[in-house]
N, C-alpha and C positions, 0 to 999 in steps of 0.2 A: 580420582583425586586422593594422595595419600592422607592420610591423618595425623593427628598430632604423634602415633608410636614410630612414624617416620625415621625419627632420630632417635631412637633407642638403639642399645645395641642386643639386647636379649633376643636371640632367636623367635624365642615364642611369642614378644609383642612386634617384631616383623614381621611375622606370618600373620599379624594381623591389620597389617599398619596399611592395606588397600582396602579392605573391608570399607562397605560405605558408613558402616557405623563409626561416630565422629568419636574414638575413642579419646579419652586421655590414659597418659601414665598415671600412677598414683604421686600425688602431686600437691600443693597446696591452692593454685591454681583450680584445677578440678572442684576442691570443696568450695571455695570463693564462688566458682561460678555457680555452682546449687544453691549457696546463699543466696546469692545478689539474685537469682532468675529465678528460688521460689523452687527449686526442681527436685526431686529423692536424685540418691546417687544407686545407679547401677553396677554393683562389683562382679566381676568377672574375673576368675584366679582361677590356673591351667600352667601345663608347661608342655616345651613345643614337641615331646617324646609319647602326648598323650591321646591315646585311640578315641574317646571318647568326647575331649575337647576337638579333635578336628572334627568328628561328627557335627556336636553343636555348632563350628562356624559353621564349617558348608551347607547347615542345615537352615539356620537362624542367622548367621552375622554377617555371615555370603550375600543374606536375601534383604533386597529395596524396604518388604514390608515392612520387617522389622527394624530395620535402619530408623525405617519413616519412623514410627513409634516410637525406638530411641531416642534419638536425636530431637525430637518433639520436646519429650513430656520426662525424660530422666537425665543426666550427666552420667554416660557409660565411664567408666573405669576399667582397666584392665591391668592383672598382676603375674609376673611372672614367679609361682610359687618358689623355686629357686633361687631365687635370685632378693626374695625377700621373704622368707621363713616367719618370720616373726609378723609381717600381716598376717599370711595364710595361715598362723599356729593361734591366731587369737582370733580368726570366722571360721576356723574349721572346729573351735569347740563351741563355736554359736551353733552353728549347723548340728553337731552332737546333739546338744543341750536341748535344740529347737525340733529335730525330725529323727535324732536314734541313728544316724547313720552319718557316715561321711563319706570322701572320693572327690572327684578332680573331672571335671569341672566344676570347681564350686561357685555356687551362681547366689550372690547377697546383696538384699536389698536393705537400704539405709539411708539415714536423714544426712542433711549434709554436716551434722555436729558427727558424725559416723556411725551413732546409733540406731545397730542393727534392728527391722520388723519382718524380715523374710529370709527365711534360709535354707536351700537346695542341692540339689548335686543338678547333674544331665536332663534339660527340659528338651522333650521334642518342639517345634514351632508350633504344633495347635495340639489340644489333647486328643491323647487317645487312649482305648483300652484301660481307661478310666484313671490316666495318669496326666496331671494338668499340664499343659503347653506356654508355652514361652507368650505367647501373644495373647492368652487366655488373662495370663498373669498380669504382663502390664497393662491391659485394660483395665482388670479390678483394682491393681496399684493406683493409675491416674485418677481413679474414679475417686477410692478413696483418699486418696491424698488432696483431691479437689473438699469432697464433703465429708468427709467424714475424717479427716487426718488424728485429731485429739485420738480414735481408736489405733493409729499406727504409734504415734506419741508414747499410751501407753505400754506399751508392746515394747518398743524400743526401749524405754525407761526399764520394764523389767528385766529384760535381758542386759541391761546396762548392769544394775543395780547387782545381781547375780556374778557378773562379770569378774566387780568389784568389790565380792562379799571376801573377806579376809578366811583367808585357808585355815579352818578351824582342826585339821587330822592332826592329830597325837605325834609327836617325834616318841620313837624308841629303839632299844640296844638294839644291832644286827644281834643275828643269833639263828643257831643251828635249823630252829624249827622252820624258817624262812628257808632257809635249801631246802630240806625233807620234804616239806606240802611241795614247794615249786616242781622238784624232781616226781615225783609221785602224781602230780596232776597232769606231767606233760607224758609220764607213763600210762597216765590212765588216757587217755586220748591219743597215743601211739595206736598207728595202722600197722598192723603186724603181715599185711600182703603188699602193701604197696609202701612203706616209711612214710615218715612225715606223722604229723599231728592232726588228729582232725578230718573233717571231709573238706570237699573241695568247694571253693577253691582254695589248693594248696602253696603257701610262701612258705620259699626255702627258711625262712628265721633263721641265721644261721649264728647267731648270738645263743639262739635257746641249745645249740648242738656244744657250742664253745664254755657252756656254766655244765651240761650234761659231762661234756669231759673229765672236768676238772671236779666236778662231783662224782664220777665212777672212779677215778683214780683215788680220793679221797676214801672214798668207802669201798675201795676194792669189788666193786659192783662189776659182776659182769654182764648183765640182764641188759644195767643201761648202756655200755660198753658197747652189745648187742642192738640196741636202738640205734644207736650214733652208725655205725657199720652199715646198717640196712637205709636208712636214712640218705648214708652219702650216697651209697651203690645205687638206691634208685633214681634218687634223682640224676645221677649221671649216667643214668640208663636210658633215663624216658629222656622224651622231644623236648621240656625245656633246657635240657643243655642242647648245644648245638653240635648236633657229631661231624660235620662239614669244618665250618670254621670255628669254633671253638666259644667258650664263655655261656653265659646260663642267659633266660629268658626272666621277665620279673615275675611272674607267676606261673603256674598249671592251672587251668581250668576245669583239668580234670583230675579225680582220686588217683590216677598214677603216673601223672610228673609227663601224660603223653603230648595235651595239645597246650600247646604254652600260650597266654598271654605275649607277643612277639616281642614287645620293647625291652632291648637291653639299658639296664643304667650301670652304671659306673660302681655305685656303691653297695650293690648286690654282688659283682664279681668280685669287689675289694674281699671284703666280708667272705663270702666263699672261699675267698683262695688263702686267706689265712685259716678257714675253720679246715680246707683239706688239708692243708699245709701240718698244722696240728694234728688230724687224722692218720695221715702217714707217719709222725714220727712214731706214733705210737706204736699203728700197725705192721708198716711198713711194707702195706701194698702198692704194687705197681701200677693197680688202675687208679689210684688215687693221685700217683704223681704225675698219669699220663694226664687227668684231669686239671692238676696241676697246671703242667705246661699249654697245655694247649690253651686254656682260659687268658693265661699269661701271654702266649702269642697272641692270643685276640689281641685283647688290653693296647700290645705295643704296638701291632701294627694297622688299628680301625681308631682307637682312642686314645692314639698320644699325639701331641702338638710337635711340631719341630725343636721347640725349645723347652720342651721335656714335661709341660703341664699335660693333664688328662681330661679329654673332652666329659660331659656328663652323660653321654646317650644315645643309644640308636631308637629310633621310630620303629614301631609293632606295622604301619602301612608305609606298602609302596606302591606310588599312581595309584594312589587311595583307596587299594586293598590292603586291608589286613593281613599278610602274613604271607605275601603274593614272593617277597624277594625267597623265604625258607620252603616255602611248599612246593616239590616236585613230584612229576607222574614218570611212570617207566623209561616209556617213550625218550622224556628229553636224557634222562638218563643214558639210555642207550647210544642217543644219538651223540652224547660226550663221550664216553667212554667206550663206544664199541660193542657189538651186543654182546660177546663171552663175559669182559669184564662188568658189563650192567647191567648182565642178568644177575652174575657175582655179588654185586654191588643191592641189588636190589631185594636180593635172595638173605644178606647180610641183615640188612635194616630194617625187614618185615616192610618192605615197597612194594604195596598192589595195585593191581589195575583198578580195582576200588577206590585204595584209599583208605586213609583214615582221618581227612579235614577237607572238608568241602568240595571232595573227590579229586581230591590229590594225596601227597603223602609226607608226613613229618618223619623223617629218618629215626627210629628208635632201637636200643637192644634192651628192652624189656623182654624177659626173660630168657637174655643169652646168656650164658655164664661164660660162651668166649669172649676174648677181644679183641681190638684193632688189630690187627697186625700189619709188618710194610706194608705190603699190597695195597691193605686198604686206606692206608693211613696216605699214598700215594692217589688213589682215585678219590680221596676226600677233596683233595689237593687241587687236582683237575675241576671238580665241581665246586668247590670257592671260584677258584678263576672263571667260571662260565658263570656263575651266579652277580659276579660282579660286572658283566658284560650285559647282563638279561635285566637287569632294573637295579634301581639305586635307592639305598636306603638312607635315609635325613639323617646325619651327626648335629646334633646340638652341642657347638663347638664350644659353648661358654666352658671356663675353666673356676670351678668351685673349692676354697680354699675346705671346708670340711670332707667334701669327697677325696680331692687329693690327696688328703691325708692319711684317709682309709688305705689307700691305696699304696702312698707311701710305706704303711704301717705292713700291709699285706705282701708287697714284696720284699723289706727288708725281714721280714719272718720265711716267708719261701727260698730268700736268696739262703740265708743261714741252712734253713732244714735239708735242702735239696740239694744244696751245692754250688749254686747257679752264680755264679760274681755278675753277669749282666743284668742279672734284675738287681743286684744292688744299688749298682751302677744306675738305671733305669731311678732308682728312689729315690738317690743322691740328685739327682738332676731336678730332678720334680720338686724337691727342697730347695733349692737351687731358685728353680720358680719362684716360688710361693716366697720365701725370702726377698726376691728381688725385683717381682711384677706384683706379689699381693700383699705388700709389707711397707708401710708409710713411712715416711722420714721420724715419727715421734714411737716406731717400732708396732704402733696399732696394725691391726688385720685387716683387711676387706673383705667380702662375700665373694665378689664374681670378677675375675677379669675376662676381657674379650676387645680381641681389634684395638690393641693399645690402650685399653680404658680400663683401671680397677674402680670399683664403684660397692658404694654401701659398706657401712660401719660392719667389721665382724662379730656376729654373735656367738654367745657363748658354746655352742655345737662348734664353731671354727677355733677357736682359742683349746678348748678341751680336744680336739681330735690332733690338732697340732703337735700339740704337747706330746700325746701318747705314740705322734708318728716320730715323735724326736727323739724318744725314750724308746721306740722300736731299731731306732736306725744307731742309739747307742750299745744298745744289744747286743748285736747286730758286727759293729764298725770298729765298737770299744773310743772312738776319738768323745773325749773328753767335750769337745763343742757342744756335740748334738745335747751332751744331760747340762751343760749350763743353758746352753737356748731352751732346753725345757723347763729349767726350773722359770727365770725367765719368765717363759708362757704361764705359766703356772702361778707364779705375781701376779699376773695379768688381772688371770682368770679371780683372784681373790678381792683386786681393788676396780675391778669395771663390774661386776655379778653379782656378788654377795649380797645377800636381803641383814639390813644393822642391823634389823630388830630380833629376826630367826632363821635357823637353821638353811641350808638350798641355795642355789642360785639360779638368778631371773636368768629369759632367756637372751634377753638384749641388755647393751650395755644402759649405766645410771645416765651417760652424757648422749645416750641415744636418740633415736623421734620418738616420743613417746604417744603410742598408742592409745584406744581407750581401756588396755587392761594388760600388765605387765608378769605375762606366766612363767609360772614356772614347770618345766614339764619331765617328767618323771616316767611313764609309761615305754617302754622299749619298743615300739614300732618294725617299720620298715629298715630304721635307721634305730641304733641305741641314742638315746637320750641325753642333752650334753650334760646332765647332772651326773648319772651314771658313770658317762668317761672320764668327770672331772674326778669321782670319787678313784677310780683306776689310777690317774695319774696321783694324785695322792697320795695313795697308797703305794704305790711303787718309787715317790721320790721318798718317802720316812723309808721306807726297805733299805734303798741306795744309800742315801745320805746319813741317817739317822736322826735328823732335823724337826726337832717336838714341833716345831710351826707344822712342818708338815702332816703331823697325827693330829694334830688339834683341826686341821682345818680338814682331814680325813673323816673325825670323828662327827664332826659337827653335816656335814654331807651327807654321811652313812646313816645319821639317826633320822635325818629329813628322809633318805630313802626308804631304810626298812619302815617310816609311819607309813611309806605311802602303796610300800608291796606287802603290807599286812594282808588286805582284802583280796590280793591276786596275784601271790608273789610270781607265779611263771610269766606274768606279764613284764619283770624287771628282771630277766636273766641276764644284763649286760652287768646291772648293780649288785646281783646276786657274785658275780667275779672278783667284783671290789671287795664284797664282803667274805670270800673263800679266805681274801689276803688277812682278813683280821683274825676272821674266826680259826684258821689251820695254824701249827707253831708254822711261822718262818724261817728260812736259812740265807744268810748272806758270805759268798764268798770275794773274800779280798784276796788279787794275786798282784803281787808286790813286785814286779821285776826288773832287771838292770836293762832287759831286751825292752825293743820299742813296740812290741804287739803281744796277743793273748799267746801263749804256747798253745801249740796242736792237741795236745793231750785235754787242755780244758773245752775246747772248739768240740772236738770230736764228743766228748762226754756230753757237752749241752746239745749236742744235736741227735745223739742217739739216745737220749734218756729225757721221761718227759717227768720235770719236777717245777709244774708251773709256779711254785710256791718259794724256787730258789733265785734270788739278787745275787748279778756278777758287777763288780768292779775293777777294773785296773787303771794299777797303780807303778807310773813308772818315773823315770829323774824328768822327762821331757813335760808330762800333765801334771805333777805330782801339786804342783800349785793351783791350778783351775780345782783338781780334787780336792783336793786340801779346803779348799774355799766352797763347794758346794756339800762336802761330806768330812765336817774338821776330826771326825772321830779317828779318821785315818793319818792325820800328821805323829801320831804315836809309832808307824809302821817304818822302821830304816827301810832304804832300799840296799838291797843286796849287790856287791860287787859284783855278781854275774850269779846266772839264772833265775828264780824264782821261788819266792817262798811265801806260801798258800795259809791263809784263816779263813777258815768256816767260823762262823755264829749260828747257832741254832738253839732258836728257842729264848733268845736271851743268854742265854750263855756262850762263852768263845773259848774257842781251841787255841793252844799255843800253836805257832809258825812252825810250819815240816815243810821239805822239799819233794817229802815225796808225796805226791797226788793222789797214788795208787789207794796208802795208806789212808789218807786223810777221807778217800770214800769209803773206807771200810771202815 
């Protein structure tokens, strides 16, 4: 008998909507019935890409017992973290607060007013190895919640109270010494044999590579230049990228990037392929752009929708092994490719009859310094196509307006740097999307579309990543729209977020559900932080436009963030970018012309010269009024009867109009 997530459309509360546990969605509904029947509420938040939540069902929500137990004595909930960030961002700092750790499954137990007195990750169904079980737990919940509840009461009440204690950290100026500690702590935790930061398990962060940049170009560092370089090269050496078909894995398990955590997401590849993308202009190596592409053919042809939105995810199992679709032995090898080319093939990617996962083999080139060539780049080919004959890997097809964005943002950066017009193409559509399936009649956002449904007020992570893909794709396109719909976005983000009383913005909108505690989150994760991005857009619309709203509402962002990366600045390397924009002089070029696109000479220079610190505008008789209107400083500027004539700003101060380019960089 289906349950009430029957009719949901999130993947991840389908896959659980047979389960005999009587789930509800998160609902009002749900808390009513824990009132009226006297019951705690069970929260259960996962999403359907995660190795660890299918564990728990098939383990516990699969099984009668714990159904019976359920369904008895608590009101089960179940949330698709995706799909609603903002529950999962306000029990996943219960969980913090309450056990020191976090992750997904997060399993929270709570009164039907919502206040939390239990908080988990991964319960096996009965204990073991001296870690409590699922059924151990609800036993002592009913128990006490029959006699002894005034002690959950209390519990909950603290954790409320906490929840609800007004953010007493300091706002203060960004400033240098915030880059210096952040760069200098993620050098001193640099793996100088395998890259990356840290021991394992290792996340690509690929934000902390992207402030690393732009801090070694600043300081003409070559050491951490050096980090970034070793960093990208291993990771697209070892097993979690994918040397078959392309795009990274979300973790390593191991110190050198060999046995991946299997689940691809969306906003890990984004995020990569703008930080290689960046990498290459700099260095301008070819295994960077071969990583490039390939990541990018993933993308297009596993995780893009027909109508140009991007799925959120592949599943790490398949037929409920872990990693069963990536892991191959010689043998099958052979048997596709023939045994010259798969002993070739195997001899390539370090593939033994051993093994190196579970006695099979994750294709790596750790420590080859060759690379693909045809050949191999052909027998990859062949073993994608068998691999997708041999077992199937879950897509969670929901389509997320903050992921998309990344990804918007990521290809129209790669389409610029590389060359590529189809990925632009490719971001233009996906805007396109997100415009026209995730974007309300009153111009608000939503979270998630899927199967004709958008659904869920968009929070502040959607409104800021938008922005910064709109501002990537004006970059980019140069059409005047994409910086009015940013700025646009960017109102948005100032009259649904902003805290009247101090600095930052909540995570959910002021006309939202509100929650029992309304965060604001600062910390740069898996994902950078929508405070961070908002402060980037900011920052870069006062560059563009010259528009004191916009510093003022940069400054006031920037001093919430630098109070809150005082204590850990490498933990806010996304804010740390916003803050390069304040701290370094800036340069804005305006190119005034009678033609209706950027001339060649400007294109080429932005793409082989990396001055993250430089704003382009153009201005021509066709947008000169949209421009005009979102950057009035340039109605000063004639336009010229034919070609082109160039102002640099630097520093606050402005060059007179030359026609010659050449000149004007020298």
């Amino acid at each position: 008998m289906p349950n009430l997530l029957n009719s949901q459309k999130s993947p991840y509360l389908l896959q659980h909507a047979q389960n005999p546990v009587n789930w509800y969605p998160w609902c009002s509904q749900a808390f009513e019935t824990a009132r009226k029947e006297d019951r705690p509420v069970f929260l259960s938040i996962g999403y359907s890409t995660c190795h660890w939540c299918h564990v728990m069902a098939h383990e516990s929500f699969e099984d009668e017992e714990v159904a019976q137990l359920l369904n008895h004595s608590f009101v089960p909930v179940k949330v698709d973290r995706e799909e609603r960030p903002d529950i999962d961002a306000v029990y996943m700092s219960v969980c913090q607060a309450m056990t020191g750790s976090s992750g997904w499954p997060l399993t929270i137990l709570m009164t039907p007013d919502q206040k939390p007195f239990y908080a988990g990750t991964y319960l096996p169904k009965h204990s073991r190895y001296g870690h409590l079980g699922l059924i151990e737990l609800l036993n002592q919940v009913e128990e006490l919640w029959q006699n002894q509840r005034e002690k959950l009461s209390r519990t909950g009440d603290k954790i409320l109270a906490w929840l609800q204690t007004p953010d007493k950290s300091s706002e203060q100026e960004p400033s240098f010494e915030l880059l210096h500690r952040a760069a200098a702590d993620l050098s001193e935790s640099f793996d100088p044999k395998w890259g990356g930061f840290g021991s394992a398990p290792k996340f690509p962060t690929p934000h902390n590579l992207l402030f690393l940049m732009r801090y070694a170009a600043f300081r003409q560092d070559k050491n951490i230049m050096q980090i970034i370089n070793k960093t990208l090269e291993c990771m697209a050496e070892g097993g979690i990228y994918d040397h078959i078909g392309g795009g990274f894995s979300r973790y390593s398990t191991d110190e050198k990037w060999l046995i991946p955590h299997f689940e691809k997401m969306l906003y890990d590849n984004a995020l990569l392929i703008y930080t290689y993308s960046e990498a290459y202009q700099i260095t301008q190596d070819p295994f960077f752009l071969s990583v490039i592409r390939e990541t990018v053919a993933y993308v297009l042809r596993e995780l893009t929708d027909k109508n140009g939105g991007f799925f959120c995810g592949q599943d790490a199992d398949s037929d409920g092994v872990e990693g069963k679709y990536y892991a191959l032995t010689p043998s099958e090898i052979r048997s596709v490719l023939g045994t010259d080319d798969g002993n070739d093939f195997c001899c390539f990617f370090h593939i033994t009859e051993k093994g190196n996962f579970e006695g099979k083999n994750i294709p790596s080139l750790l420590g080859r310094k060759e690379r693909k060539n045809l050949k191999m780049q052909k027998l990859c080919d062949k073993l994608q196509a068998y691999r997708l004959t041999r077992t199937a890997l879950h897509t969670d097809d929901k389509i997320l307006t903050s992921w998309n964005a990344l990804m918007i943002a990521a290809l129209a950066r790669a389409s610029f740097l590389c060359r590529e017009p189809s990925w632009l193409h490719a971001a233009e559509k996906a805007q396109r999307f997100l415009e026209t399936r995730l974007t309300g009649s009153d111009g608000r956002l939503y979270v998630r579309y899927r199967d004709g449904e958008a659904a869920h007020p968009g929070n502040l992570d959607d409104y800021a990543c938008y922005a910064w893909a709109l501002l990537e794709l004006y970059q980019t396109t140069w059409n005047a729209g994409c910086l009015e719909k940013a700025v646009r976005t960017a109102e948005q983000i100032s009259r649904l977020f902003s805290d009247q009383e101090h600095d930052g913005f909540y995570l959910y909108a002021r006309d939202a559900e509100q929650l029992i505690s309304r965060p604001k989150e600062t910390w740069d994760g898996a994902l950078p932080s929508g405070n961070s991005v908002a402060a980037l857009v900011f920052s870069l619309l006062y560059e563009l436009t010259g528009q004191k709203s916009w510093r003022t509402e940069q400054e006031h962002v920037l001093r919430f963030l630098a109070g809150k990366a005082r204590a850990f600045p490498s933990a806010h390397c996304f804010a740390l970018l916003s803050m390069y924009h304040v701290l370094r002089p800036s340069s804005q070029l305006v190119c005034v012309s009678a033609d209706r696109q950027m001339p060649e000479e400007v294109q080429d220079f932005l793409c082989r010269n990396y001055f993250p610190e430089l704003t382009v505008l153009l201005l021509t008789t066709d947008n000169r009024d949209t421009i005009v209107r979102m950057a009035p400083f340039t109605a000063q500027y004639p336009i010229p009867d034919s070609g082109t004539v160039y102002y640099l700003c630097h520093n606050n101060a402005c060059s007179t109009g030359t026609r010659d380019f050449r000149s004007l960089l020298e």
